[in-house]
N, C-alpha and C positions, 0 to 999 in steps of 0.2 A: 458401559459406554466405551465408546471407540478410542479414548483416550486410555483407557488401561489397558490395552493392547501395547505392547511393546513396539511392534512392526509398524504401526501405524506412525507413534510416534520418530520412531528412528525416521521411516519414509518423510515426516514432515520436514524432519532436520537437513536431511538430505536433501529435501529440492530448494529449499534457503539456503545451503552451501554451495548447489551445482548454478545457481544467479549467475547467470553470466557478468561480470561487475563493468565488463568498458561498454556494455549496452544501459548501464543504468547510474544514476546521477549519486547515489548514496548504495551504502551497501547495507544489509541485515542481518537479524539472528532472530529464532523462534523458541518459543520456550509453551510447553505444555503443564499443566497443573490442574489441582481441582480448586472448588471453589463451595461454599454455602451452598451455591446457587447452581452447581453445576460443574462441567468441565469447561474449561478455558483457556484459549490460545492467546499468545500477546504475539504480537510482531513486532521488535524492536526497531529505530532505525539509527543505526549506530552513532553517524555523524551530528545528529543533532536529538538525538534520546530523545524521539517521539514514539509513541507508539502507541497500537489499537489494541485493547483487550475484548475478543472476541466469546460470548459464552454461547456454549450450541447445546444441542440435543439429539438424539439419535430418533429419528419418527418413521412410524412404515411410510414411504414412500417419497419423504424430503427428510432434508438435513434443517434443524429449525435453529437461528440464530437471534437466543433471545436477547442478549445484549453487543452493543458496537460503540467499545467507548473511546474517543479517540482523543487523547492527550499532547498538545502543543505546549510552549511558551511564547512570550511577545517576543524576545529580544530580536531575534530574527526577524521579525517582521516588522521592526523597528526598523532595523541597519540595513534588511536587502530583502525587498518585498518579491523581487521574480527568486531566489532563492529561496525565498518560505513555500510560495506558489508551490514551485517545484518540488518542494518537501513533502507538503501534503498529496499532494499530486500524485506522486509514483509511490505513496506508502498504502493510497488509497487502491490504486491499481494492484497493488504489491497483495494488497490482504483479498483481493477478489479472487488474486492468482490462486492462492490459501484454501481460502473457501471451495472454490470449485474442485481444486484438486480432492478434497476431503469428500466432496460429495461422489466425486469419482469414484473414490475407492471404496465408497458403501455402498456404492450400485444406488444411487438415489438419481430420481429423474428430476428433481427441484431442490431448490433451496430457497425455505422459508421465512422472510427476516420478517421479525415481530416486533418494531422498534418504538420507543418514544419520539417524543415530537424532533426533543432536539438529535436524537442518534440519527432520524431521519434524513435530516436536513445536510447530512454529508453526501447524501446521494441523490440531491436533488438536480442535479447534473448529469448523472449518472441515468435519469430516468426512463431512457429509452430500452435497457437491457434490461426492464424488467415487463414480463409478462401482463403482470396485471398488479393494482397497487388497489388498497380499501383499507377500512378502519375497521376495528372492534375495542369492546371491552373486556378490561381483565380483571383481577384480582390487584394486578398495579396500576392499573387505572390505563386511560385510552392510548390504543397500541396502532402503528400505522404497518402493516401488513403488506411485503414486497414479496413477490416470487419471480427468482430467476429459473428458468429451467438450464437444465447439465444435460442432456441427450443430444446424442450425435443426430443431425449435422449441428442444434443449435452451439452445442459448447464449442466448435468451431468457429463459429461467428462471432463469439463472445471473444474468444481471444484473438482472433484479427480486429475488434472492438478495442482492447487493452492496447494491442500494436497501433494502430495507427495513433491513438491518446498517446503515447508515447513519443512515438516519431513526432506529431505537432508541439509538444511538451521541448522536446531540444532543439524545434523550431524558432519555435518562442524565445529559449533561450540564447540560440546562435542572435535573434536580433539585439536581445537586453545587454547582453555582453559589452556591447561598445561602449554603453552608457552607465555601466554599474562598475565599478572597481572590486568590489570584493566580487561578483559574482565571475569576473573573468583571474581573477588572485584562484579563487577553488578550482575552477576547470581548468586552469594551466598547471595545479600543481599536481605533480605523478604521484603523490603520495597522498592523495586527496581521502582514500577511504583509510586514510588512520588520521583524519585531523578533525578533531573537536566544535563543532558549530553549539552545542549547549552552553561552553562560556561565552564570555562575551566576542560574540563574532568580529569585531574590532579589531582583537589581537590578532586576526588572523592575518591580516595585511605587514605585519611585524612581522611574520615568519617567512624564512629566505631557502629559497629554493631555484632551479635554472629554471627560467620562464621560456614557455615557445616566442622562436622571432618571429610567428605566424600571426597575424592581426585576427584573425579567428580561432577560434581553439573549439569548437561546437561542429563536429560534424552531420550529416544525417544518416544514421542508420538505417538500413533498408530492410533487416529482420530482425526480430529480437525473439530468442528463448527464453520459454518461462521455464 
């Protein structure tokens, strides 16, 4: 499998380092390993330790992702619901960036997600980037069946797809901002990707730093690098 490949690995780590960070709301790290079940990518997201544990498979002619497990906490979505939003938001975009690149570099014209009900249902927003969607039976019982296709021109569309979810994403939050205090305490602070949203996001308002005299702190970006 493509995960004991050295190069491939290295190349994942590599495009999670090269993230451009002042286009994205949280920063990441990737980590490769095996599994029972397979090989398996996690996407970490630093600031608030979420992450999606991705299991795939190498198939002639798609990339098959049998598992998408994606792990939160409340606390955040306790204290500051457009900053949780946002968290899932661009982790979920974050792990499509992942995938497709993966499928890129197997020369694969699809990718195949084989999902339970509830893996499902993280991309039920998501529904229009997918070719075609159906159900079958497995051996773990009923699987819901998504295929993205990666060939040129579609993977183009796909990521002007990711861009513009994005650009509305700190849309969104240039508005919340006036009305949420911790969510404009994080975007003002310059050192926002080394600060801890897993403890309790409370204390984040205790921590002292120079705040912009700008009544906005949300710009809108107009490209973004994956």
């Amino acid at each position: 499998m493509f995960l004991n490949r050295l190069n491939m690995v290295e190349a994942l780590k590599s495009l999670v380092a090269k993230w451009k960070q002042n286009n994205l709301i949280f920063s990441y790290k990737i980590t490769c390993s095996a599994s029972p079940l397979g090989p398996q990518i996690i996407l970490h997201q630093n600031q608030t330790d979420y992450r999606i544990t991705i299991k795939l498979h190498d198939s002639i002619g798609s990339l098959i992702i049998s598992s998408f497990n994606v792990e939160e906490s409340p606390e955040l979505e306790d204290t500051c619901q457009p900053l949780f939003d946002a968290a899932l938001i661009e982790l979920m975009l974050q792990s499509l960036t992942v995938i497709i690149f993966c499928a890129q570099q197997l020369n694969k014209n699809d990718v195949c997600f084989r999902l339970s009900e509830d893996e499902a249902k993280h991309f039920s927003t998501l529904s229009d980037i997918f070719s075609t969607t159906s159900y079958c039976m497995t051996v773990d019982g009923k699987r819901q069946t998504l295929i993205l296709p990666t060939w040129e021109p579609y993977s183009e569309i796909l990521f002007n797809y990711i861009n513009d979810m994005k650009i509305k994403l700190w849309q969104v939050l240039w508005a919340e901002q006036k009305s949420s205090n911790l969510l404009r305490i994080y975007l003002q602070n310059p050192n926002r990707f080394t600060v801890s949203l897993a403890r309790n996001p409370k204390t984040l308002q205790k921590e002292t730093f120079i705040p912009s005299k700008k009544e906005n702190v949300v710009y809108f970006p107009k490209v973004f690098n994956f």
